[in-house]
N, C-alpha and C positions, 0 to 999 in steps of 0.2 A: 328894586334890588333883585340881583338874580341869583339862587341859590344851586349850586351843582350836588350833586350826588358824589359822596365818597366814592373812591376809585379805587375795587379791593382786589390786592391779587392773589391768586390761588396759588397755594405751598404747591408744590407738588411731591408726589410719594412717592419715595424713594425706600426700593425693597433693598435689605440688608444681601452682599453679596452672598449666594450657596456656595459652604467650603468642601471640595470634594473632600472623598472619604477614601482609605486605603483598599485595594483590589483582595478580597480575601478574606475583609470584614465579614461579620453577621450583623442582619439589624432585624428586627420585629417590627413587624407592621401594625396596624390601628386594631386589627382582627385578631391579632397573636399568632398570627404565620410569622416563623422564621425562614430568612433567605440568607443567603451568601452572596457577596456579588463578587462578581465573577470578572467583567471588564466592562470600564469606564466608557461607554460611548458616545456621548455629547457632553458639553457644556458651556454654559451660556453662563452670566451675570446673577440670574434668576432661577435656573434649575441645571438637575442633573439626569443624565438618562446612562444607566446600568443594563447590563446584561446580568441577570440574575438565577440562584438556582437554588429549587425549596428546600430547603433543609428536612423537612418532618415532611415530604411528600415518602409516599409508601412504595412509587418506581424505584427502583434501583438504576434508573438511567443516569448517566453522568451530563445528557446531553441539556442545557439550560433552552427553555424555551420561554422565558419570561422575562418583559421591561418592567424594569424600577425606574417611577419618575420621581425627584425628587423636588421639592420645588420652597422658596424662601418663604418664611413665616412675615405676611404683614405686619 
């Protein structure tokens, strides 16, 4: 008699699409910086990438020099 091995197939994971967010928003980060984003510059299925700019930074510059990635919660 010959016996086989179950034949198992791997689920695969499937990340919930990232819904972008409105240009102008503020979001807080994990640290408790706040940002503004400023313009939406990638997006893919799975993340987002912001052009952002610090809100509670002590420059007075207007000019954004920081990416926000954002990216789907497994």
């Amino acid at each position: 008699m010959e016996t086989r091995g179950k034949s198992k197939s791997k689920k695969a994971k499937h990340a919930s699409a990232v819904e972008p967010l409105q240009e102008g928003e503020e979001v807080t980060d994990t640290a408790g910086k706040k940002w503004k984003l400023v313009k939406l510059l990638s997006q893919s299925t799975t993340e987002l990438l912001y052009e952002v700019l610090q809100i509670d930074s002590r420059s007075n510059s207007k000019e954004s020099n920081h990416i926000l990635k954002l990216v789907s919660a497994a």
